[in-house]
Backbone as JSON Lines, residues from 0, in Angstrom:
{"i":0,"aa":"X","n":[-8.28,-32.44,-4.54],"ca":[-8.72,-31.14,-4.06],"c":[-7.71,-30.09,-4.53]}
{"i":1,"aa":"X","n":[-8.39,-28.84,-5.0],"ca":[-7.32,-28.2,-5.45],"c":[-7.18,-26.96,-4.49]}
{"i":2,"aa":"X","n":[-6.16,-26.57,-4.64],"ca":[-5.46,-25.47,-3.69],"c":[-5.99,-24.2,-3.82]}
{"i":3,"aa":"X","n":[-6.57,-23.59,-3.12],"ca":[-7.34,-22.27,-2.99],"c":[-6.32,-21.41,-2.47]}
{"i":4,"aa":"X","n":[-6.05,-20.35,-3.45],"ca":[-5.28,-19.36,-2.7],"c":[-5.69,-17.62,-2.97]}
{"i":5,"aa":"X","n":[-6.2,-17.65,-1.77],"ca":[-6.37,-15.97,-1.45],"c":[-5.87,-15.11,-1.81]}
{"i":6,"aa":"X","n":[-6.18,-14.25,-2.69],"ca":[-5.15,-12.84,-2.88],"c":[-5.88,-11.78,-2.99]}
{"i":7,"aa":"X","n":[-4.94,-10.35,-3.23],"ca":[-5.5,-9.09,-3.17],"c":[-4.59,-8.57,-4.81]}
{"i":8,"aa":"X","n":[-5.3,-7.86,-5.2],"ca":[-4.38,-7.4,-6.38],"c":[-4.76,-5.67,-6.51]}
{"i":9,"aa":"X","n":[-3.81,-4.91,-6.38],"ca":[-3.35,-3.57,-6.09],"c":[-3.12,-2.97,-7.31]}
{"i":10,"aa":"X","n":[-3.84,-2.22,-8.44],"ca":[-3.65,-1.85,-9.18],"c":[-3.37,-0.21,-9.62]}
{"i":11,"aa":"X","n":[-1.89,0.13,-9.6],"ca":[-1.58,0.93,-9.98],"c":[-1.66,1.92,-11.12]}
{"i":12,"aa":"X","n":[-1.82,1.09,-12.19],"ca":[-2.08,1.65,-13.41],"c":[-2.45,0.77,-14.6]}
{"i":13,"aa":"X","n":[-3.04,0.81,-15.84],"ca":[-3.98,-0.03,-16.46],"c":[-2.59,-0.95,-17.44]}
{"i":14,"aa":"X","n":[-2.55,-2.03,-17.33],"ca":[-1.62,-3.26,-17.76],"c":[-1.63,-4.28,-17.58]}
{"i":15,"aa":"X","n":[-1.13,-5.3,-17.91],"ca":[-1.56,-6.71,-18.0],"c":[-0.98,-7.51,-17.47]}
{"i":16,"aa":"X","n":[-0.94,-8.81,-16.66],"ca":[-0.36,-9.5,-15.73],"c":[1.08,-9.4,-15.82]}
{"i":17,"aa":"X","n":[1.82,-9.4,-14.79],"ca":[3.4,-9.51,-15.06],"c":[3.95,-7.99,-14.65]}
{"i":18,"aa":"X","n":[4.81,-7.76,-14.24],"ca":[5.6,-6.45,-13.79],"c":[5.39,-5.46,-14.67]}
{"i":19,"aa":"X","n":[5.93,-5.68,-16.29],"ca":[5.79,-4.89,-16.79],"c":[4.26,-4.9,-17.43]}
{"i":20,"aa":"X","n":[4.11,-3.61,-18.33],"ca":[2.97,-3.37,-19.33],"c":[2.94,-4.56,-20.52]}
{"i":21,"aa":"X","n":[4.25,-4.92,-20.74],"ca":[4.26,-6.05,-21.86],"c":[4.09,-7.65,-20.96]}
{"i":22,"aa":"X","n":[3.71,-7.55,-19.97],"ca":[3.84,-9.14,-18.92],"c":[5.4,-9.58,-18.89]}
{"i":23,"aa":"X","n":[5.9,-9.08,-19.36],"ca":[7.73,-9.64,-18.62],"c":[7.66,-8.96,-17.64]}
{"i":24,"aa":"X","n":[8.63,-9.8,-16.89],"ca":[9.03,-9.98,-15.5],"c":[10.78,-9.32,-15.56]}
{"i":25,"aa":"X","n":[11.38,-8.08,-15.29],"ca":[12.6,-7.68,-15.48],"c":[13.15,-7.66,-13.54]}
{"i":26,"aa":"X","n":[14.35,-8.04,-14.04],"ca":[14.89,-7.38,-12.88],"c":[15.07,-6.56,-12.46]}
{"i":27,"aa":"X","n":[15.83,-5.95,-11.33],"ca":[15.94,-4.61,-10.66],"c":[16.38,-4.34,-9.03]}
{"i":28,"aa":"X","n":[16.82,-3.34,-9.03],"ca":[16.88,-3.47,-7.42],"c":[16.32,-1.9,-6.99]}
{"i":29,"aa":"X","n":[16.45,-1.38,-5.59],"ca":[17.09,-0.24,-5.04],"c":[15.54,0.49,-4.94]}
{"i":30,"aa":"X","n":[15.15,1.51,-4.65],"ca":[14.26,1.76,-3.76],"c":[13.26,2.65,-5.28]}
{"i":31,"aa":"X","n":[11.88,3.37,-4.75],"ca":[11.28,4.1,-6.25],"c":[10.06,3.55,-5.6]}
{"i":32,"aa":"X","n":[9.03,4.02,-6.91],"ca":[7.68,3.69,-6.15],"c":[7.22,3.76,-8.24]}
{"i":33,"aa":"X","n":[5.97,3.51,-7.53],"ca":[5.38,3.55,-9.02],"c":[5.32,4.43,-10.07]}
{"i":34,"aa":"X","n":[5.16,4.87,-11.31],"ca":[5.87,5.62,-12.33],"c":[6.85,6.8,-12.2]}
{"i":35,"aa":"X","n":[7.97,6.01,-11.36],"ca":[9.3,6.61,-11.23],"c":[9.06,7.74,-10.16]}
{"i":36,"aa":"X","n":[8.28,7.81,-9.18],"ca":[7.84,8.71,-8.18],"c":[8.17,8.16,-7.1]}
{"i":37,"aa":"X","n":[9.57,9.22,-6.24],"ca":[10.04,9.44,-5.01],"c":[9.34,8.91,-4.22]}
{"i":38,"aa":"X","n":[10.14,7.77,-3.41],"ca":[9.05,7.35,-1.68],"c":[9.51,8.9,-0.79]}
{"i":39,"aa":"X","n":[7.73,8.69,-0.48],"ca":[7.61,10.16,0.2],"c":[6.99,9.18,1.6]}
{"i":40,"aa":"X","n":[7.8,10.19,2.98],"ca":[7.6,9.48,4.02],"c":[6.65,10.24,4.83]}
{"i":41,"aa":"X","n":[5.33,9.54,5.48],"ca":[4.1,10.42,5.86],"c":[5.04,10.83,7.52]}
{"i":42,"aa":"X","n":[3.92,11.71,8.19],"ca":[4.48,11.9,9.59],"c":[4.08,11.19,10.82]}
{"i":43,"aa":"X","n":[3.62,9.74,10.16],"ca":[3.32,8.58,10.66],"c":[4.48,7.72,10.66]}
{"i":44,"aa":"X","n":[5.44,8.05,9.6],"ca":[6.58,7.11,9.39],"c":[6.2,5.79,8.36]}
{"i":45,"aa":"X","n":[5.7,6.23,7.68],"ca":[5.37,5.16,6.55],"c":[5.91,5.46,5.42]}
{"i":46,"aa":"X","n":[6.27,5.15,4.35],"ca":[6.4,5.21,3.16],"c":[5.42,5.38,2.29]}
{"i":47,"aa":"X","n":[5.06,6.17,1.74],"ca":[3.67,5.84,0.7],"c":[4.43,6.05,-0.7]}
{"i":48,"aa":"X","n":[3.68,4.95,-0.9],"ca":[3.45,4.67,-2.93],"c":[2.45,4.78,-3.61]}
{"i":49,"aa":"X","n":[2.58,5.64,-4.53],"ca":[1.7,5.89,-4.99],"c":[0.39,6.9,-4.85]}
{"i":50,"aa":"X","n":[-0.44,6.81,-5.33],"ca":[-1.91,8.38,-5.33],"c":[-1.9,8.11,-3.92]}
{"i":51,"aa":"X","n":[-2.18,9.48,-3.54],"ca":[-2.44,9.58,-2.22],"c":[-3.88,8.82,-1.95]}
{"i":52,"aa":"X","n":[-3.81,8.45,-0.54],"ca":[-5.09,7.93,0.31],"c":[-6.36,8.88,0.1]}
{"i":53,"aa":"X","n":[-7.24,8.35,-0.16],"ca":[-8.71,8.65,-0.38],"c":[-9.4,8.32,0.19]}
{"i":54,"aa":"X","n":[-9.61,7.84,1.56],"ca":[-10.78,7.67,2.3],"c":[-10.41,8.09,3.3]}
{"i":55,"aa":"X","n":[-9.79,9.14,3.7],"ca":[-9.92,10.28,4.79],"c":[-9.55,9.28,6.25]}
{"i":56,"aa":"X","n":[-10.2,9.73,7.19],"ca":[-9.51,9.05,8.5],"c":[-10.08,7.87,8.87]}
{"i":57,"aa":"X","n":[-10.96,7.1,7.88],"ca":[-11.18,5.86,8.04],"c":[-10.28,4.79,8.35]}
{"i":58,"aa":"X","n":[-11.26,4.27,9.53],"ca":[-9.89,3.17,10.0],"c":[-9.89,2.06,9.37]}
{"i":59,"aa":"X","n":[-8.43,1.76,9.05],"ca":[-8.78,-0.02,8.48],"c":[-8.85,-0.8,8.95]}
{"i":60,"aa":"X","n":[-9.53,-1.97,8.0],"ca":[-9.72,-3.33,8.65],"c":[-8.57,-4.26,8.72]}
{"i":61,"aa":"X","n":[-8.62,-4.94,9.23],"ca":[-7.27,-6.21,9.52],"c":[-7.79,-6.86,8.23]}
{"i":62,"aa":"X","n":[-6.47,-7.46,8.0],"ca":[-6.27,-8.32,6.95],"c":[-7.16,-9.73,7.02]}
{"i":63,"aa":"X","n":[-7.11,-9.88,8.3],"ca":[-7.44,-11.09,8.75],"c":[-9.29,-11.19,8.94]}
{"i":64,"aa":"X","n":[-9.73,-9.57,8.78],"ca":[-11.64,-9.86,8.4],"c":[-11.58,-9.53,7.04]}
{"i":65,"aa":"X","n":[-11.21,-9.39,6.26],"ca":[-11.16,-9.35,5.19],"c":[-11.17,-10.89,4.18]}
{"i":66,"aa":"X","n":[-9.83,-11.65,5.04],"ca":[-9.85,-13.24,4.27],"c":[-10.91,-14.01,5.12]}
{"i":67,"aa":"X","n":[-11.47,-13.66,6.6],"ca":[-12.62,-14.1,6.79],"c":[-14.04,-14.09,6.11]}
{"i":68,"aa":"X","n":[-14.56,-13.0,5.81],"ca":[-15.55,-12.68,4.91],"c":[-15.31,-12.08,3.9]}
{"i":69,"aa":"X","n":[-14.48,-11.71,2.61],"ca":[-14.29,-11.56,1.67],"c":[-15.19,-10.55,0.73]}
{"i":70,"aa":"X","n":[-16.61,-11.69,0.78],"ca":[-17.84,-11.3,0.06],"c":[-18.55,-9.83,0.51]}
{"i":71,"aa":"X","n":[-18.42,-9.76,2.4],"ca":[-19.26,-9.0,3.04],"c":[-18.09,-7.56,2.65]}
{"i":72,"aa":"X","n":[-16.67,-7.42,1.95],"ca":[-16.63,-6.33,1.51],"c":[-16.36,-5.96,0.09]}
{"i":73,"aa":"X","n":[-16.74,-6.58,-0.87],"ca":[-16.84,-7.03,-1.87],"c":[-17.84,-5.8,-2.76]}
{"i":74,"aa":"X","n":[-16.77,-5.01,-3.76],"ca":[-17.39,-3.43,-3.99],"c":[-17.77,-2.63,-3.04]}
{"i":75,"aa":"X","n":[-16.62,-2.37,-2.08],"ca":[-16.93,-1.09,-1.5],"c":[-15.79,-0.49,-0.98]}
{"i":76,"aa":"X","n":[-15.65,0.24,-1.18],"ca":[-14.26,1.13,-0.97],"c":[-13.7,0.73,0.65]}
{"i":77,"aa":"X","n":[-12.31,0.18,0.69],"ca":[-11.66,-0.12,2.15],"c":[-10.44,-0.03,2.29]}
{"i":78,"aa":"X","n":[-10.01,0.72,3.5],"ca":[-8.68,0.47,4.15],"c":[-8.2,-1.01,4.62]}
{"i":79,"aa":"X","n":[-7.13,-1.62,4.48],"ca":[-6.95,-2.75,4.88],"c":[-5.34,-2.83,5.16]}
{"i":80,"aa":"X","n":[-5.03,-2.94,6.81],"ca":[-3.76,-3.13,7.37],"c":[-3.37,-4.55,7.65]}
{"i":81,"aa":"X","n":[-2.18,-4.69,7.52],"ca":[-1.73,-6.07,7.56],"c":[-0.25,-6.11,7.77]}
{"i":82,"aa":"X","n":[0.63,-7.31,7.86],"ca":[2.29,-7.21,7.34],"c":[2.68,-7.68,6.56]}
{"i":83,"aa":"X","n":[3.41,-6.73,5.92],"ca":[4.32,-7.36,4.29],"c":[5.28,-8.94,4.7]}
{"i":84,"aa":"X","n":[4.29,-9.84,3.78],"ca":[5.28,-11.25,4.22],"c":[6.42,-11.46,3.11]}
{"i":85,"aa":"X","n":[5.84,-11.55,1.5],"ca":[6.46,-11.68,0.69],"c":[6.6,-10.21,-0.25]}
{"i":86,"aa":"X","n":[7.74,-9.83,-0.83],"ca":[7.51,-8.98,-2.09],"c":[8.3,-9.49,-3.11]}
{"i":87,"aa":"X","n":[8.1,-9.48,-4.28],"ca":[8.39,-9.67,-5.34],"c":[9.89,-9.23,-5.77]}
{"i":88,"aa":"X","n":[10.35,-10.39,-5.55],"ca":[11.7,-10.67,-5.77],"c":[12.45,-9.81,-6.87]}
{"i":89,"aa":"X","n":[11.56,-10.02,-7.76],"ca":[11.96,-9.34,-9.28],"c":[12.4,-7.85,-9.37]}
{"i":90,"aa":"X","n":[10.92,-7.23,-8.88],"ca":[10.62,-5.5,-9.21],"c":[9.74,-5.03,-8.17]}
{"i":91,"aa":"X","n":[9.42,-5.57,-7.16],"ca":[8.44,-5.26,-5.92],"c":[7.23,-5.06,-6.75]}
{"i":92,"aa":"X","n":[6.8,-5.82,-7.58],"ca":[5.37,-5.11,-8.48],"c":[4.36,-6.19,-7.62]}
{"i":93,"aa":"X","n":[4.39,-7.15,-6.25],"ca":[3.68,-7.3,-5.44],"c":[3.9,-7.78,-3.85]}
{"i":94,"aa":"X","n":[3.01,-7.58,-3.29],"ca":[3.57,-8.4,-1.7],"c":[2.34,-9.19,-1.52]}
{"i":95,"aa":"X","n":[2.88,-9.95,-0.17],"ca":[1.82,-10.63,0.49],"c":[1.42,-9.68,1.31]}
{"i":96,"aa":"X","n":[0.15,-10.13,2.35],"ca":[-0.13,-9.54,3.64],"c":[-0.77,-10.59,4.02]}
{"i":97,"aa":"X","n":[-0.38,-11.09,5.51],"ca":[-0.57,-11.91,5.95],"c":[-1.42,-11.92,7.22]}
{"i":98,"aa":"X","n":[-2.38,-13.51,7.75],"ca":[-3.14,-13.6,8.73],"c":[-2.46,-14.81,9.52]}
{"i":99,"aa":"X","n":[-1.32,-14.65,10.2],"ca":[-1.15,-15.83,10.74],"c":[-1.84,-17.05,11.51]}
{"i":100,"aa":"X","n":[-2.54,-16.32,12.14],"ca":[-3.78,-16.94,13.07],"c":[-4.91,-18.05,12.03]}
{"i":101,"aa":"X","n":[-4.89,-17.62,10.92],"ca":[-5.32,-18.28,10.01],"c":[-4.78,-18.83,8.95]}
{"i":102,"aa":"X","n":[-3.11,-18.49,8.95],"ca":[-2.4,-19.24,7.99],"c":[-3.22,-19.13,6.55]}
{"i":103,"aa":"X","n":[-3.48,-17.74,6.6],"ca":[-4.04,-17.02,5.2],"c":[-3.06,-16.12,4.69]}
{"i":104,"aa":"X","n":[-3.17,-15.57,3.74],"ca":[-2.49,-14.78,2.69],"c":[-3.31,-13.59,2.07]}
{"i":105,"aa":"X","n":[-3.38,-12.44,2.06],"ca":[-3.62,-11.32,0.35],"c":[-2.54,-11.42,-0.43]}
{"i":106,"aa":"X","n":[-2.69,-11.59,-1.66],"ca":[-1.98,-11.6,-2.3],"c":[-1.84,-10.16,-3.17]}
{"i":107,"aa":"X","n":[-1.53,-8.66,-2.82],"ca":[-1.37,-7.42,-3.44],"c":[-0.85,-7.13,-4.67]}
{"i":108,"aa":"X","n":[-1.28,-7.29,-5.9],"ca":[-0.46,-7.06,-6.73],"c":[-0.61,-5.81,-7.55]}
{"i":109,"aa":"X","n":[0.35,-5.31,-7.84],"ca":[0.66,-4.53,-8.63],"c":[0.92,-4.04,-9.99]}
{"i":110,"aa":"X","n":[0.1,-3.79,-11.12],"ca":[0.26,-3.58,-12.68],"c":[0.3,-2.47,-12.2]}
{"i":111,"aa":"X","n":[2.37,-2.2,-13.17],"ca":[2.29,-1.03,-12.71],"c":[2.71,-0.53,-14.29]}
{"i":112,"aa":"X","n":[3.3,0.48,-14.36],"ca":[4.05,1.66,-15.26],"c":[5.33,1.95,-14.17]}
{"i":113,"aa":"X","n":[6.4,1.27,-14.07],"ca":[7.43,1.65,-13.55],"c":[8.3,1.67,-13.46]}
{"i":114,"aa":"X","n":[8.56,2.51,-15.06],"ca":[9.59,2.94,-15.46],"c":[10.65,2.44,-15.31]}
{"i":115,"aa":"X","n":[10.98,1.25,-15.4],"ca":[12.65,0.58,-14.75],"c":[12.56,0.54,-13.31]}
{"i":116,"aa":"X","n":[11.86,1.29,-12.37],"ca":[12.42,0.65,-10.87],"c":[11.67,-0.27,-9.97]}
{"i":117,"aa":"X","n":[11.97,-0.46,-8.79],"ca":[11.16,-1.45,-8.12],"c":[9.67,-0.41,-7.42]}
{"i":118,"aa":"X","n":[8.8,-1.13,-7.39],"ca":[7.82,-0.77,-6.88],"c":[7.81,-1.03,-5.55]}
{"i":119,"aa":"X","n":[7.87,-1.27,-4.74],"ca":[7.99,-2.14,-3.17],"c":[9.32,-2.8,-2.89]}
{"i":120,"aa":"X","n":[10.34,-1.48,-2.04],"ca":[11.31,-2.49,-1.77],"c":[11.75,-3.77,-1.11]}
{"i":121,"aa":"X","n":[12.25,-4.64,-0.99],"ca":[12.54,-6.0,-0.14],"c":[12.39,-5.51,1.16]}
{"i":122,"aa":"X","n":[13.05,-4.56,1.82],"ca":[12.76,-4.44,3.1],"c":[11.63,-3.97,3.72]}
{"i":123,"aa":"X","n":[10.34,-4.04,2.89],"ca":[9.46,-3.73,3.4],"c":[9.15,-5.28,4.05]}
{"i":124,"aa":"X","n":[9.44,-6.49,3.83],"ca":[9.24,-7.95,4.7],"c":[9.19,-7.29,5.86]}
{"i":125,"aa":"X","n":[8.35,-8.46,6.88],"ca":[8.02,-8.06,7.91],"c":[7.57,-6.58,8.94]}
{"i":126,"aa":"X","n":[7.21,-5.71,7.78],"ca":[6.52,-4.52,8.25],"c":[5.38,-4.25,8.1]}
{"i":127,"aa":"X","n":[4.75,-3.47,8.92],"ca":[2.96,-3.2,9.02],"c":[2.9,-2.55,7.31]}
{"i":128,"aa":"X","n":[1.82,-2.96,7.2],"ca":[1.07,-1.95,5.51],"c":[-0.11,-1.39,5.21]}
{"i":129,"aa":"X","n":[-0.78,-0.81,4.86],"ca":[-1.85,-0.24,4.3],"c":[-2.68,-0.35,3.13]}
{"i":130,"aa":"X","n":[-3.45,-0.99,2.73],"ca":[-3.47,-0.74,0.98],"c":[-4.99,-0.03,1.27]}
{"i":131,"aa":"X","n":[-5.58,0.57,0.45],"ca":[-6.74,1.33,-0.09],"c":[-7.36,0.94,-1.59]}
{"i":132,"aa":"X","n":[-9.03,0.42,-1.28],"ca":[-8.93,0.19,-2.87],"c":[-10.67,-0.32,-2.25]}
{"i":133,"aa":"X","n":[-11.08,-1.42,-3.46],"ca":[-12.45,-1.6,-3.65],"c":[-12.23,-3.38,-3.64]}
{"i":134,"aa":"X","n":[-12.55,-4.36,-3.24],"ca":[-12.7,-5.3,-2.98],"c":[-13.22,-6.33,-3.95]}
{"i":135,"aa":"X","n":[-12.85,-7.1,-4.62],"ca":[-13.67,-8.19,-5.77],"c":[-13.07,-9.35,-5.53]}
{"i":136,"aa":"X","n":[-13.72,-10.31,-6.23],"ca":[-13.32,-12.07,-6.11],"c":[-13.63,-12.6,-7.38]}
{"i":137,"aa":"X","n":[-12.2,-13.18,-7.51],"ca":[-11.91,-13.59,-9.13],"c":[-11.44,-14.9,-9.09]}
{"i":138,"aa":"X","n":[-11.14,-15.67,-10.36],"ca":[-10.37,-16.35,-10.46],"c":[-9.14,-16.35,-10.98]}
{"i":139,"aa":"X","n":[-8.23,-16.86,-11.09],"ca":[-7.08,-16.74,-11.5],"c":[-6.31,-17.77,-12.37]}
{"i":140,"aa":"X","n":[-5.22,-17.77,-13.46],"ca":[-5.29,-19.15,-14.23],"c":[-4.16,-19.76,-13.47]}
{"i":141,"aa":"X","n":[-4.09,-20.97,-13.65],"ca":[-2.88,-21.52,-13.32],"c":[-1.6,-21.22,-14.04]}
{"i":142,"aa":"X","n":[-1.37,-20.79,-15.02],"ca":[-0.39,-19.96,-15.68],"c":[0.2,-18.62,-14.63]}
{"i":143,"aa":"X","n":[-1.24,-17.94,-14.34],"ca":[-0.79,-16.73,-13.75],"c":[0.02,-16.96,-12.28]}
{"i":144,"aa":"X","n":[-0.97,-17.87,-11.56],"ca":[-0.45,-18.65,-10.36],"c":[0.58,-19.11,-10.84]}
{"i":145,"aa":"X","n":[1.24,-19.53,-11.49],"ca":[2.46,-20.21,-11.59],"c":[3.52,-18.82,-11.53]}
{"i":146,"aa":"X","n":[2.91,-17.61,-12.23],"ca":[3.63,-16.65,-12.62],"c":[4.29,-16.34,-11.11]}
{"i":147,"aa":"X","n":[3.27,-16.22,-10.8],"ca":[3.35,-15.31,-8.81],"c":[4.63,-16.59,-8.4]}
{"i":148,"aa":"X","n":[4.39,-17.45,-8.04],"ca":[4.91,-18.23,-7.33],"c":[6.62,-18.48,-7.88]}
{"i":149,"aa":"X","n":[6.8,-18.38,-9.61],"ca":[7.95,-17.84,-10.16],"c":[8.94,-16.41,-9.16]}
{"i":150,"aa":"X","n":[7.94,-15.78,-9.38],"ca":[8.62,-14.31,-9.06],"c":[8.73,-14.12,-7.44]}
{"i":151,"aa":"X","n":[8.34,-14.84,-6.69],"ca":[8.46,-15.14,-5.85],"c":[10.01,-16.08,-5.23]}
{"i":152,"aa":"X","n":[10.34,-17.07,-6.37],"ca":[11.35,-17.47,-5.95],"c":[11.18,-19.05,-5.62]}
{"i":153,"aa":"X","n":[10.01,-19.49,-5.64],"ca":[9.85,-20.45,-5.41],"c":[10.13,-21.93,-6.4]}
{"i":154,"aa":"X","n":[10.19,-22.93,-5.54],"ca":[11.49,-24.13,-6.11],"c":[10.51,-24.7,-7.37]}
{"i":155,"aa":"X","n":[10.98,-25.31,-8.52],"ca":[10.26,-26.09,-9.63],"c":[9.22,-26.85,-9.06]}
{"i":156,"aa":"X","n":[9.6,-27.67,-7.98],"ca":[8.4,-28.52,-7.36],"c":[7.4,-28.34,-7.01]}
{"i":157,"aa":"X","n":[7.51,-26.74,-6.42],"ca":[6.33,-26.11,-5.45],"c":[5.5,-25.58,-6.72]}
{"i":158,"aa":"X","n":[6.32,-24.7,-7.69],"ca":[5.32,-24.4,-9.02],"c":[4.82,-25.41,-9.78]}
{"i":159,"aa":"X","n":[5.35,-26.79,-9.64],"ca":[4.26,-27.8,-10.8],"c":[2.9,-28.12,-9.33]}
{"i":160,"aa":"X","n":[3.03,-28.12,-8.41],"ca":[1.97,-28.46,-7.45],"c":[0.99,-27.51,-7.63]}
{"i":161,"aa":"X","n":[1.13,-26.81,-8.26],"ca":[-0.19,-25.8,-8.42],"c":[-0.58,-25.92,-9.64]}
{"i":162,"aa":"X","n":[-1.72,-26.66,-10.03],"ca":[-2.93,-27.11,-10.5],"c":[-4.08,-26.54,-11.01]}
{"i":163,"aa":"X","n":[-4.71,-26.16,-11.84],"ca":[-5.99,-25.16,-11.83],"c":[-6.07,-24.22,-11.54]}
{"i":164,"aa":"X","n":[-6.76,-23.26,-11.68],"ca":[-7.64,-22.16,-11.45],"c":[-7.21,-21.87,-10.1]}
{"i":165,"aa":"X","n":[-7.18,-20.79,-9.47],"ca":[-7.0,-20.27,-8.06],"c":[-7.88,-19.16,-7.78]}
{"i":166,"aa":"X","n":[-8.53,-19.13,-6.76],"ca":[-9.66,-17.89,-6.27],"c":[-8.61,-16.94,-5.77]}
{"i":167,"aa":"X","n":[-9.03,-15.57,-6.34],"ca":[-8.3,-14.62,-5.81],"c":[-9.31,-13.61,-5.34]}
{"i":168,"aa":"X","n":[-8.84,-12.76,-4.28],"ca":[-9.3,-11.54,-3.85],"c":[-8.85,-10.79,-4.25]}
{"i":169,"aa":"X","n":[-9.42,-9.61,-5.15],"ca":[-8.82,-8.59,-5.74],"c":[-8.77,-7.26,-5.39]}
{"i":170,"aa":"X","n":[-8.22,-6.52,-4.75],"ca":[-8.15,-4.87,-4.18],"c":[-7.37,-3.95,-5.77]}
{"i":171,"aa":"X","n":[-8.77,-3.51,-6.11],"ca":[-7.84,-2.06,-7.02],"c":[-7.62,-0.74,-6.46]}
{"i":172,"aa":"X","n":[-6.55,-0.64,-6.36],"ca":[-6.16,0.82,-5.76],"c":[-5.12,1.19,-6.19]}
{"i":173,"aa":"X","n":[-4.84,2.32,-5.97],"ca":[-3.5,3.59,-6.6],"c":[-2.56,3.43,-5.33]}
{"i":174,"aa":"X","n":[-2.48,3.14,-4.32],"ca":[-1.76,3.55,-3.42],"c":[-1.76,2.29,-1.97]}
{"i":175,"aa":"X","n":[-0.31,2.24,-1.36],"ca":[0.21,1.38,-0.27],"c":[0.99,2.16,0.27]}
{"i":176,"aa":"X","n":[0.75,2.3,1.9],"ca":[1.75,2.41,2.52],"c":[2.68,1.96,3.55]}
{"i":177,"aa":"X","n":[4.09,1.69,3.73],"ca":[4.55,0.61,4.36],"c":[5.41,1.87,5.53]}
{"i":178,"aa":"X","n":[5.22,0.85,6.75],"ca":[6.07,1.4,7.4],"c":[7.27,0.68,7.97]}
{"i":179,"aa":"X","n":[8.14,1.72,7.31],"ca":[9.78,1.22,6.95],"c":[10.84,1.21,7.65]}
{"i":180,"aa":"X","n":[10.31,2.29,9.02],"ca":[11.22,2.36,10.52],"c":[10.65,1.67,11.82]}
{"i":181,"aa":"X","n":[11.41,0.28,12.15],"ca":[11.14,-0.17,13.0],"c":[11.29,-0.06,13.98]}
């Protein structure tokens, strides 16, 4: 049986798997948002990255109806709140958002344009998030899955256990916002 893993992928700007536009994976540290644009803090206390929010005062959905029915929002524009579990070790070019109750995952990623800095800093772990975008279901290669689970940090063993193809949930959107004061 092979391992099904859920994700969301957050697209910032038009590029090809991997942090950068060329698919390398660079290092980096210290705070920035996507094409070298200032984290600007709402008067909610969030951080936002990236194009501003576009669906007005629509409330979002939990993370957790989203990895329940998938399909039922599948092309149509949605808010979706959750907490940052993992971000990308490398360049923040993705996070998790997590459903504990279901021991599910989104997987958010990010093709970005960004300029040398991190997209999503580390300390966004364990804070509420936002993403905005349109909903699809893909597959994914085991190369790429291997990629994520690389940049992630994870041990040689855990990356040869992943096998085939992986179903992903895909969110394209310009914009996340994390809130960064606890």
């Amino acid at each position: 049986m092979r391992k099904v893993t859920l994700a969301v992928s957050l697209v910032l700007a038009a590029g090809v798997v991997g942090c950068n536009k060329d698919g390398a994976s660079a290092g980096g540290s210290g705070g920035g948002s996507a094409a070298g644009q200032p984290l600007v803090t709402t008067s909610a206390g969030y951080v936002h990255i990236g194009d501003p929010l576009t669906l007005g005062e629509q409330a979002p959905v939990p993370v957790s109806a989203v990895l329940a029915n998938p399909a039922g929002f599948a092309g149509k524009p949605i808010r979706i709140a959750g907490t940052v579990d993992k971000v990308c070790e490398k360049k923040g070019c993705w996070i998790t958002m997590t459903d504990p109750a279901a021991k599910k995952e989104l997987f958010v990623k990010f093709t970005c344009s960004d300029e040398g800095g991190r997209i999503v800093p580390m300390e966004a772990k364990g804070r509420p998030a936002i993403v905005e975008g349109t909903v699809t279901v893909r597959e994914i290669s085991e190369a790429e899955a291997r990629h994520y689970a690389e940049d992630e940090g994870a041990s040689k063993e855990a990356i040869a256990k992943i096998v085939g193809p992986q179903k992903q949930i895909t969110v394209k959107s310009p914009a996340v916002q994390i809130a960064m004061a606890k």
